[in-house]
PADRENKOL-9018 format. One record per residue: residue number from 0; residue in three letters; y, z, x of N, C-alpha, C in turn. Coordinates in Angstrom, 2 decimals. Atoms other than C-alpha are relative to their C-alpha. Layout:
# PADRENKOL-9018
[NUM, ALA, [Y, Z, X], [Y, Z, X], [Y, Z, X]]
...
//
This chain:
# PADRENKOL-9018
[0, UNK, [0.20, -1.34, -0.52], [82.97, 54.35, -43.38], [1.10, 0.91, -0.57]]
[1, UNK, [-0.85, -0.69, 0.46], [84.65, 57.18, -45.11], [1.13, 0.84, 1.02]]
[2, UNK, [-1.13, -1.09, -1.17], [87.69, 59.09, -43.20], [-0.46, 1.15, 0.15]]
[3, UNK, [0.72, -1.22, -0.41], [87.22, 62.15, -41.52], [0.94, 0.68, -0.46]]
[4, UNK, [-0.15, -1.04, 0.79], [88.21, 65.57, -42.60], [0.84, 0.61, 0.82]]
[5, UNK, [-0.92, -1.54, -0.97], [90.69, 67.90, -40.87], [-0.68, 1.38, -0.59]]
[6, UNK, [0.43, -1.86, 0.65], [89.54, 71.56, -41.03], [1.27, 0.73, -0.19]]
[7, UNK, [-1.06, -0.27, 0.28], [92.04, 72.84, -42.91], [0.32, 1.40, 0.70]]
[8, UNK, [-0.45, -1.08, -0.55], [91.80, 76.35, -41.51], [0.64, -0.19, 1.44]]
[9, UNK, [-0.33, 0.30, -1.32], [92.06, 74.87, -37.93], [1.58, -0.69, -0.01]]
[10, UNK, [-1.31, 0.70, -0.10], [95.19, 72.78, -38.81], [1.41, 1.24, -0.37]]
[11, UNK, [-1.12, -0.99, 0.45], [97.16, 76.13, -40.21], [0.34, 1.05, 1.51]]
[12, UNK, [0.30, -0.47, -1.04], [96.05, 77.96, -36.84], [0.48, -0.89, 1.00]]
[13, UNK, [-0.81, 0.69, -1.04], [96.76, 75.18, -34.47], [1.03, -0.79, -0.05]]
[14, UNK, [-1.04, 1.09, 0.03], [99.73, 72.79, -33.66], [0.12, -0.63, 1.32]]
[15, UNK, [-0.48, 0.76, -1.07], [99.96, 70.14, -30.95], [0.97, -0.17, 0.58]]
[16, UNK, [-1.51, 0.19, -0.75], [102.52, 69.97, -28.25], [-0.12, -1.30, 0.20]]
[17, UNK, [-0.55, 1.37, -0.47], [104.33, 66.92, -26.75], [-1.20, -0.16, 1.24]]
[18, UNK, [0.54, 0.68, -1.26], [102.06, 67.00, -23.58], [-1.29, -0.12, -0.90]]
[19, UNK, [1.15, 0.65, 0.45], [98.84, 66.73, -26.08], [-0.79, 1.25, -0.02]]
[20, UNK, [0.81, -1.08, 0.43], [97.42, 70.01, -25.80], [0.08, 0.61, -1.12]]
[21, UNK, [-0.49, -0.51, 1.35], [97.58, 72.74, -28.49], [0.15, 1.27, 0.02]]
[22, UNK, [-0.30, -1.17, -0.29], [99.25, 76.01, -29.11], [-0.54, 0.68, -1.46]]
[23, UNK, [0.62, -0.48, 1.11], [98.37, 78.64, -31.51], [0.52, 1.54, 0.32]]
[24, UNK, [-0.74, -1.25, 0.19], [99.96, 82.14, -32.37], [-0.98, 1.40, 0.64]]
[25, UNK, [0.60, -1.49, -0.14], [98.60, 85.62, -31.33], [-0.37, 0.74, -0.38]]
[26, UNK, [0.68, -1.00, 0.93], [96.44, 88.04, -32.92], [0.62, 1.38, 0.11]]
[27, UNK, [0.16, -1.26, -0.22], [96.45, 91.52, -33.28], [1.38, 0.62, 0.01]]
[28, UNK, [-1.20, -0.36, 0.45], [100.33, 91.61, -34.79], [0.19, 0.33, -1.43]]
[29, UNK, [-0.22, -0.25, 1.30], [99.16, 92.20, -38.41], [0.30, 1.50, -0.71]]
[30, UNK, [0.11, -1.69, 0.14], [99.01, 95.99, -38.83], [-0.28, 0.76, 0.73]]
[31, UNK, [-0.35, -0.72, -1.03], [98.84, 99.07, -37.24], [0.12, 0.17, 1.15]]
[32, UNK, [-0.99, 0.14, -1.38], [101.69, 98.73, -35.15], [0.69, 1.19, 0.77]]
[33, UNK, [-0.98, -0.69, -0.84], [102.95, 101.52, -34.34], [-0.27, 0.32, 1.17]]
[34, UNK, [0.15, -0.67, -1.32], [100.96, 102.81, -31.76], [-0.50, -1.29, 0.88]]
[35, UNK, [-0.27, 1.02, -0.86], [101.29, 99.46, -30.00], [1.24, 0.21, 0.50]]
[36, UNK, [-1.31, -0.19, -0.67], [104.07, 99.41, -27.71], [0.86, -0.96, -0.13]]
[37, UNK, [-1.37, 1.24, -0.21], [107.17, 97.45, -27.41], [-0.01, -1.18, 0.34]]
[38, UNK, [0.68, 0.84, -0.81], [106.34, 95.52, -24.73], [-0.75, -1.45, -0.50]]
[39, UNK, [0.99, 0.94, 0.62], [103.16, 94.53, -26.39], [0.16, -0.50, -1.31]]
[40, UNK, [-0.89, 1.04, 1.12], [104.36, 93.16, -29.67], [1.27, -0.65, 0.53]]
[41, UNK, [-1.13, 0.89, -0.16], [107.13, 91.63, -28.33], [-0.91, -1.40, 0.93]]
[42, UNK, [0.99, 0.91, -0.77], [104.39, 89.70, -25.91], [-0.24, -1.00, -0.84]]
[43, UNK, [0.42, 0.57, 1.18], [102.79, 89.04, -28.88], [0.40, -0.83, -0.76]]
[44, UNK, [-1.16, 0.50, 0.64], [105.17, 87.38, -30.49], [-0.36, -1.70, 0.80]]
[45, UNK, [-0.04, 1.30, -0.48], [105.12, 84.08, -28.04], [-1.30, -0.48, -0.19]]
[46, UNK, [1.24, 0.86, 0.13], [102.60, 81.31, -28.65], [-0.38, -0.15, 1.00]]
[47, UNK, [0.57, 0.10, -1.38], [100.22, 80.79, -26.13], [-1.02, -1.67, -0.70]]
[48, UNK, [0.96, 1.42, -0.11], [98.09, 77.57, -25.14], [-1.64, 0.08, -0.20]]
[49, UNK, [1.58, -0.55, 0.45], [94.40, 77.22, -26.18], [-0.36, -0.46, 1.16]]
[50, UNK, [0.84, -0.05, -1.01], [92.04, 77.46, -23.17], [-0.49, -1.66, 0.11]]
[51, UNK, [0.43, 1.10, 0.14], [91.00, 74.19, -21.77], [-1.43, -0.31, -0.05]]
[52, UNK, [1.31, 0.11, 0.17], [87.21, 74.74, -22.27], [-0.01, 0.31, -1.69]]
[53, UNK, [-0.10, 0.10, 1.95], [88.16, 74.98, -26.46], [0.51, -1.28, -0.23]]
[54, UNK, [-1.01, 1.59, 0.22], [90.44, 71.50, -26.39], [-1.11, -0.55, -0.58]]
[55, UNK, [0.46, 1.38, 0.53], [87.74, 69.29, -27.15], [-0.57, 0.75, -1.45]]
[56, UNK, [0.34, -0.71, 1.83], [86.36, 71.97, -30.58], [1.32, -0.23, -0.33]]
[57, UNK, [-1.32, -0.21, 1.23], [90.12, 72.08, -31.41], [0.28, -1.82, -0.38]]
[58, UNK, [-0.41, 1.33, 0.30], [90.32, 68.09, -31.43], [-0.91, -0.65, -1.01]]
[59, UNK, [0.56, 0.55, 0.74], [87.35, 67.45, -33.08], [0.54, 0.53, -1.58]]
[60, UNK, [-0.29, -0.69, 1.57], [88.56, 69.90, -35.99], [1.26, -0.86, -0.74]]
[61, UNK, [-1.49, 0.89, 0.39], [92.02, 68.01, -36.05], [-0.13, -1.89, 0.74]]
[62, UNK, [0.59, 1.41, -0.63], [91.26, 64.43, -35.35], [1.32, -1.05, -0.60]]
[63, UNK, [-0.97, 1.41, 0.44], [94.59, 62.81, -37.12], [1.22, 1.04, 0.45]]
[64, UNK, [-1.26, -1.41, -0.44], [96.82, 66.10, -34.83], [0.46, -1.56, 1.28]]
//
């Protein structure tokens, strides 16, 4: 049986923590920023956890994470 595939886009996007879930960066920090506030780019900035009704799409995509 041949090995399975990582989706490479999914592996640049996500990264696994120690407890087994997976985190993944924040959108909507690429360009026009200015009239975003402080606040909200600085929010932006921290990684957040992927929803636990996505876990099992993000595992199948990464299957050797």
């Amino acid at each position: 049986m041949p090995k399975m595939k990582t989706n490479r886009g999914a592996a640049k996007r996500f990264s696994r923590t120690a407890s087994g879930g997976f985190k993944c960066n924040k959108s909507h920090r690429r360009h026009i920023l200015t009239k975003k506030g402080t606040k909200r780019k600085r929010q932006l900035r921290a990684p957040s956890s992927i929803h636990s009704a996505d876990v099992a799409i993000v595992k199948r995509m990464l299957p050797y994470s």
